[in-house]
C-alpha positions as CSV (number, residue, x, y, z in Angstrom):
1,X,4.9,-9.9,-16.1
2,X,2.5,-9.9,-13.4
3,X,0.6,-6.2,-13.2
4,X,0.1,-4.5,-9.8
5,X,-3.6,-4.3,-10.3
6,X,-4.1,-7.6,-10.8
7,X,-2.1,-8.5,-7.4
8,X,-4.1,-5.8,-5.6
9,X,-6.8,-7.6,-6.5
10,X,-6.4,-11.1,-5.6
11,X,-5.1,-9.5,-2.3
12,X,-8.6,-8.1,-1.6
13,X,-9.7,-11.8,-2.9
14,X,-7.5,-13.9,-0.8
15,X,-5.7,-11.8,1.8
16,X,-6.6,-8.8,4.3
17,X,-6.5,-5.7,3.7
18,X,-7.5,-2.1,5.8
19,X,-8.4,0.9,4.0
20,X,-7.9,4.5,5.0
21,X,-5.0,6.6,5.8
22,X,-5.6,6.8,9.5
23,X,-6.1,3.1,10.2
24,X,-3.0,2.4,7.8
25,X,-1.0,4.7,10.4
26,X,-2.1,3.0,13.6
27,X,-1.0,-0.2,12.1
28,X,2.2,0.7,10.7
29,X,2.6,2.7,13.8
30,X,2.2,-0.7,16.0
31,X,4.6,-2.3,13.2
32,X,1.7,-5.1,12.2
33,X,1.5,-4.3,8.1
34,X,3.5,-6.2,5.7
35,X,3.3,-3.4,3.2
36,X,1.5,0.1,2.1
37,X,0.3,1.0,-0.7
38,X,-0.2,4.9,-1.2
39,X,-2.3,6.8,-3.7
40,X,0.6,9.1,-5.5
41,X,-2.0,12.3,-4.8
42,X,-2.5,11.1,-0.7
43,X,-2.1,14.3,1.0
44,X,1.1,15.4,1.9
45,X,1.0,15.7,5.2
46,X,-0.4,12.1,5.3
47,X,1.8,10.5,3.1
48,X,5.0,11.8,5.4
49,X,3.6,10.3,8.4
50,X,2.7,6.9,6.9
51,X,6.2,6.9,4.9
52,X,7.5,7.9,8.4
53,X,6.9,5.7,10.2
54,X,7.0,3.0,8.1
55,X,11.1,3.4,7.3
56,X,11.3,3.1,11.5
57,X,9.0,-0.4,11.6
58,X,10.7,-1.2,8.0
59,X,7.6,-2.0,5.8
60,X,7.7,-1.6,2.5
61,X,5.4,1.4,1.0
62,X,4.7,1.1,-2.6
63,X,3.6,4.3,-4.2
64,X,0.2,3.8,-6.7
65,X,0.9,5.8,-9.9
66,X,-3.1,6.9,-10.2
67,X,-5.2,8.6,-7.9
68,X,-7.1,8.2,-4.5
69,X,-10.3,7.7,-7.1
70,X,-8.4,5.1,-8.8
71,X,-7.5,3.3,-6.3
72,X,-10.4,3.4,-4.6
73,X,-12.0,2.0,-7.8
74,X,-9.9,-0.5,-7.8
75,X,-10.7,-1.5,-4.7
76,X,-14.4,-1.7,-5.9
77,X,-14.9,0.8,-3.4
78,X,-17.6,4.3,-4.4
79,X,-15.0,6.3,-2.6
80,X,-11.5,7.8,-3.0
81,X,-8.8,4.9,-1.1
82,X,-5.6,7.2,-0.2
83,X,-3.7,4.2,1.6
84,X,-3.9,0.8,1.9
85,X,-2.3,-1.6,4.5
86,X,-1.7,-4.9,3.8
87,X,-1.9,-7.5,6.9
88,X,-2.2,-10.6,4.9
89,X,-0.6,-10.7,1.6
90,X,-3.2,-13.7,0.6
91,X,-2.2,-15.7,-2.5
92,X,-0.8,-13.1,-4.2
93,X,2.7,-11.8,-4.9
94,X,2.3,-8.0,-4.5
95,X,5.2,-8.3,-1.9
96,X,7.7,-9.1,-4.3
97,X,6.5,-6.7,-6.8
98,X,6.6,-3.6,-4.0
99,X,10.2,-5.3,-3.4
100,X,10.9,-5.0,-7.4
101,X,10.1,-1.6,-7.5
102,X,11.8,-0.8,-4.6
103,X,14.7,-2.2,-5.8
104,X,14.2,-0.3,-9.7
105,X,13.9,2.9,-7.4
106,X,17.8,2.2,-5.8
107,X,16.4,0.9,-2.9
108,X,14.3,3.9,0.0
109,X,16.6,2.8,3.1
């Protein structure tokens, strides 16, 4: 089994990515991610608007268990991360795991 961290990882490798909350809405907004990824403590009022408007552009959002620290660490990053937007998916496979957990979850639409 392939972990989510390591995906995120090659995606910031191979692929391209945009960080922050407000660029993740314009681009989900114009309907050009593939996929968000959400820090589970992303403010609320944040995380409605991304998941929002992402079910009416249909792009997968893929909730991080951690924190915006955590991810933010992951991301190499000395700052908290609280969304990510995927544009390029790269050589990884971190589409098929936000589609897995989608579909473990019953499926959000």
């Amino acid at each position: 089994m392939v972990s989510f961290e390591s995906e995120l990882r090659m995606v910031l490798k191979t692929g391209k990515v945009v960080l922050g909350s407000k660029q993740t809405i314009k681009y989900v907004k114009l309907g050009k991610a593939k996929m968000v990824i959400l820090a589970a403590n992303a403010p609320p009022n944040i995380k409605n608007d991304i998941l929002y408007y992402a079910k009416l552009s249909n792009i997968p959002v893929y909730i991080y268990k951690g924190t915006s620290v955590d991810l933010g660490t992951l991301c190499g990053k000395p700052f908290m991360v609280s969304a990510i937007t995927i544009l390029d998916e790269g050589d990884s496979r971190i589409l098929e795991l936000a589609e897995e957990s989608e579909a473990k979850e019953g499926g959000g639409r």
